[in-house]
N, C-alpha and C positions, 0 to 999 in steps of 0.2 A: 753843574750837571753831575759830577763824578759822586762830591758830598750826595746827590740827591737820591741818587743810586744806591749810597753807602746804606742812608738812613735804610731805603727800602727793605737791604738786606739783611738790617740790624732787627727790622717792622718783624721783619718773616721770621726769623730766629726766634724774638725774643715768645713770638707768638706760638712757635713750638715749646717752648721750655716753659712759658706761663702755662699752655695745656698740660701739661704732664705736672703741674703742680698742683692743680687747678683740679685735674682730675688723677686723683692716687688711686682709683682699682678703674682702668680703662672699659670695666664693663659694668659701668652704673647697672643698665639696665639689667635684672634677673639675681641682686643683691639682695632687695629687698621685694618679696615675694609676700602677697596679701590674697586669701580665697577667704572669699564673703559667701555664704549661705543660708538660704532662708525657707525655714523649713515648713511644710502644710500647717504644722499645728503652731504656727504663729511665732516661731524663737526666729532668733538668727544666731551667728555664729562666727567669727572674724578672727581666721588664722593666720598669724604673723609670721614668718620663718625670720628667725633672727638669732647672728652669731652673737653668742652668748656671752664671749669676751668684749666683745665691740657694745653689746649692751651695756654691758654693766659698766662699761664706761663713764656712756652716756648717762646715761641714771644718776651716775654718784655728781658727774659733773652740773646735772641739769638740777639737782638736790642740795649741792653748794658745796658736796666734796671733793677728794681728789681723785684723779684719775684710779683705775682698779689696776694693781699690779702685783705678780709673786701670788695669786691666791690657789687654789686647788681646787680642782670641779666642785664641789660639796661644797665649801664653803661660795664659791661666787654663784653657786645656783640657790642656796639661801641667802646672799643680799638681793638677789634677782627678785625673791619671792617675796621678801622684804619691804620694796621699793617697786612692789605692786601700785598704789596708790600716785605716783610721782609717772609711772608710764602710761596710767590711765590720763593720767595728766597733758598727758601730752596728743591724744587723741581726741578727733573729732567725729560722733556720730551722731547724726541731724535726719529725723523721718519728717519732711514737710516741712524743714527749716526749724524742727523745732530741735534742738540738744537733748540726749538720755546719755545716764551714764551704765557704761556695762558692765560687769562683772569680772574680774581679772583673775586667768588662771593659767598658770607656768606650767610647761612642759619639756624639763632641762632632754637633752641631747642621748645624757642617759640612759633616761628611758624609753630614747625613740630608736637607736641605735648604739651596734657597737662600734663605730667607728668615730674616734674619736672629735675629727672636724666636723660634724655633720651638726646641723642646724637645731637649736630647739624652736619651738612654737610657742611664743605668747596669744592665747585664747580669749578673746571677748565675748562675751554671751549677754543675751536679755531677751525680752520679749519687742516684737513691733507694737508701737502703738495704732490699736484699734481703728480701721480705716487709713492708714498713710499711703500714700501716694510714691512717695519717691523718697532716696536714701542718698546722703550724701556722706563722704568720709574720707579724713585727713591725718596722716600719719607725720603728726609734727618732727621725730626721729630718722626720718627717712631722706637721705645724703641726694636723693637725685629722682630723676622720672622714675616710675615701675609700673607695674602689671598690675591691675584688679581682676581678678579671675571670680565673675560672679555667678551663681545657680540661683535660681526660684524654684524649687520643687525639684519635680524631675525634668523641665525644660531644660535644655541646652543650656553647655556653659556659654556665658558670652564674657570679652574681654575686653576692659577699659582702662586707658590710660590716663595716669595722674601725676600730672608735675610737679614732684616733688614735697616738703611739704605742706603748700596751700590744700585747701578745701578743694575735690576734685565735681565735676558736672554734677547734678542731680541725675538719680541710675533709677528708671523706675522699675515698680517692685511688679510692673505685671510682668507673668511668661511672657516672653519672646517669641515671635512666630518663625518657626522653622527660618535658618542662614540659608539664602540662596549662594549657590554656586560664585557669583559673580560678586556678592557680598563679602564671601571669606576669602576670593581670592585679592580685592581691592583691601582691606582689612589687613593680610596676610605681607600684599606686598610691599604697604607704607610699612608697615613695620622691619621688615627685614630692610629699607633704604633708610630709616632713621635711627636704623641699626648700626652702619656706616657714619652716614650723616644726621646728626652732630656726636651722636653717644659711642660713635666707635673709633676714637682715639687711636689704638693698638693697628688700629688696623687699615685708619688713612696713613699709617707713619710707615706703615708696609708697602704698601699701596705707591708713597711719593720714593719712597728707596728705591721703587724697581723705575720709577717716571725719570729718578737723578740721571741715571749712566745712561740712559737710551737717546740719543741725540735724533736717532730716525726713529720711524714710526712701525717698521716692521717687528724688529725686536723687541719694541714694549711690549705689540700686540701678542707677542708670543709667547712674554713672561706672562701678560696679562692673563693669555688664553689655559697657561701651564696650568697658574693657581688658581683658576677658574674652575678647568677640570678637576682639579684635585680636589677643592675644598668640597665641592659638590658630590664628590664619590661620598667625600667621608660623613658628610653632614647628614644623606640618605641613610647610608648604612646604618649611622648611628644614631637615628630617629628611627629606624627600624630594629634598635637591638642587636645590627649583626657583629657591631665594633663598639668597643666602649673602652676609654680611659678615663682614670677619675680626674677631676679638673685641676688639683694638685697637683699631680704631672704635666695637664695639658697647657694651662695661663704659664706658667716658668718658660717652659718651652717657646710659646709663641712668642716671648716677649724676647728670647734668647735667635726667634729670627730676625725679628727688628734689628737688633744688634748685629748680626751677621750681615744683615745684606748694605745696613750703613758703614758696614766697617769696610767691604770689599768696595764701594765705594771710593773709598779716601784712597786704596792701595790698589788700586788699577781705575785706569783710564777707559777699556772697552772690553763688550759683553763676552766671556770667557765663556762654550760650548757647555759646560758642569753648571751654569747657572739658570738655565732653563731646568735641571731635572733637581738641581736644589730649591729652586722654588716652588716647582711641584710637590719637592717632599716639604715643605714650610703650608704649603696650600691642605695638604694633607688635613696638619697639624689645624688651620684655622677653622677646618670645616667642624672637626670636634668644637672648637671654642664656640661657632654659632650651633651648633645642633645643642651645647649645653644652656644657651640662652633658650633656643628655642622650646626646648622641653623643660624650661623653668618655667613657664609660658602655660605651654600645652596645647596642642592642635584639635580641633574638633571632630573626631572618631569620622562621624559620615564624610565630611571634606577633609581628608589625613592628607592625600596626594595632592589635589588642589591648594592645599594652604601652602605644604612645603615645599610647591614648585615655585605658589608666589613670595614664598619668603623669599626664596633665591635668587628669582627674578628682582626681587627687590637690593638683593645684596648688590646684584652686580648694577643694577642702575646705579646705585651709589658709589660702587668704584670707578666705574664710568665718570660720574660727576668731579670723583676725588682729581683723577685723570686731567679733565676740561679745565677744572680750577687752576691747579694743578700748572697748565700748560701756560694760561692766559696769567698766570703772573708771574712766570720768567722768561714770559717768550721775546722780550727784547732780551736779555742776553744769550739767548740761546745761537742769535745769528755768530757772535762773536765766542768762539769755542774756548780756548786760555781765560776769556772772562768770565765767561760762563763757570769753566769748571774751579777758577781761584775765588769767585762771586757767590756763588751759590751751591756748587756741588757738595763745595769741602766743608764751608761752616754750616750749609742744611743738613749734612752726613754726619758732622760731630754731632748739633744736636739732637737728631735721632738716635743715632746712639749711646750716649751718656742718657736720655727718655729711656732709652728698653734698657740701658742696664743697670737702671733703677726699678724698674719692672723686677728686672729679672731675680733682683735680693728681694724687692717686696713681697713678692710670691713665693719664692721659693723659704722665705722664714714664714710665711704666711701670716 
């Protein structure tokens, strides 16, 4: 029985530390960023936001070279332009199931900004074929799930999600009839809970640090409720423009709470008075990391306050969920407190922590 117990806790461990390898930027979702547009007089349009070192990578690798390394904007923005052909390659657009190939045109970083992390856009263009129905597209390059953020005309954006890089749904090409209320908020809410659940890494490992030390259920709800409020202040705010940090400050930091609250963890036994308003200011910090997803996204103007109350409501059913999981698979040893905290606390709290403080240098060297 004891071995069986062991394995269990070796099960849960090892399933931490395979996630954090598994997933190296814990916010797949809003990495890769695709708006498809399709315009009255028959074009379309397919902008890719892609970091441009992280391309060129791929390219030389997917081309049969080596990795890109040591280059200087100028020159890795002309192998980009270069190995036009090799990223067309890698993309799939299908009107009706039938294949077109579209037109490739780079748009380095430099001339979209001056700051120097900030995205360039690879351009697809062509015409629809005459009478098509429906549009399908696959972004062979792309590390995990993301957004299609589609227009027909002047209709409403509507948003679709694609699992990574297979071929996503057929999207048809008529307008859209006006989003009902009740549409963007069910739309609004799976997405902020699948936000959590499974694509938010960063922030179940948050989530189960504040579940480790709380042996009752008052205290959790308290931390729970801290960074509840908090992320929520911020996340508004900053979908409203009133708060903003750029996300270069904000992913290092978050990652640098994980790290804090697995470490307090290991070195105390119970909830210390300062940890309820530290995890408020940690909540703070998370609600920028979703308001920077959510506005990679983009909410739709007539439903602004409907979508981002359901995103919300979506985030926290998922921490709710993290929570339940969570609970149901250490709740045998939770009767038994010494096993508990030698069984689970301390080797779950290392591996959380050595997870965000690899975060923490991956971001912070970007």
């Amino acid at each position: 029985m004891r071995s069986l117990r062991r394995t269990r806790i070796a099960a849960l461990v090892a399933v931490l530390v395979s996630g954090a390898s598994g997933a190296v930027n814990a916010h797949e979702i809003g990495q890769t960023q695709v708006t498809a547009t399709f315009f009255q007089n028959g074009g379309y349009q397919f902008d890719i936001a892609v970091d441009p070192d992280v391309l060129l990578t791929k390219l030389l690798v997917g081309n049969g070279g080596l990795p890109a390394t040591g280059r200087d904007r100028a020159e890795r923005d002309r192998r980009i332009e270069a190995l036009g052909s090799t990223f067309v390659g890698s993309v799939q657009v299908l009107f009706d199931g039938a294949g077109v190939t579209p037109r490739f045109e780079y748009l380095p970083a430099s001339r979209l900004s001056d700051f120097a992390a900030a995205p360039s856009i690879v351009r697809l263009t062509g015409a629809v074929p005459p009478g098509a129905q429906t549009v399908r597209f696959a972004y062979g390059l792309a590390m995990g799930a993301y957004a299609l953020n589609l227009r027909i005309g002047d209709a409403p954006q509507q948003t679709f999600w694609i699992d990574g890089p297979p071929l996503g749904d057929p999207m048809s090409l008529a307008p859209p009839p006006p989003a009902t209320r009740a549409g963007v908020a069910w739309q609004y809410l799976r997405f902020g809970y699948t936000h959590i659940l499974p694509n938010g890494l960063d922030h179940i490992l948050f989530v189960v640090g504040l579940f480790l030390l709380s042996l009752r259920w008052r205290p959790l709800l308290l931390q729970i409720s801290a960074f509840t409020l908090a992320h929520s202040i911020t996340l508004g705010l900053t979908m409203y423009g009133v708060v903003s940090l750029p996300a270069r400050l904000v992913e290092p930091m978050i990652a640098v709470s994980i790290v804090y609250v697995a470490v307090e963890n290991l070195v105390t036994t119970e909830l210390k008075p300062w940890r309820v308003a530290l995890v408020f200011s940690f909540g703070l910090l998370h609600g920028m990391g979703f308001a920077g997803v959510l506005r990679d996204v983009g909410l739709p103007h007539p439903q602004f306050v409907t979508a981002l109350l359901a995103f919300n409501g979506g985030v926290e059913a998922g921490q709710l969920t993290v929570v339940a999981l969570a609970f149901v698979a250490v709740a045998y040893w939770r009767r038994n407190r010494p096993a508990y905290r030698r069984l689970v606390v301390q080797p779950v709290s290392v591996a959380i922590a050595l997870t965000g403080l690899f975060w923490t240098l991956q971001r912070a060297l970007g």
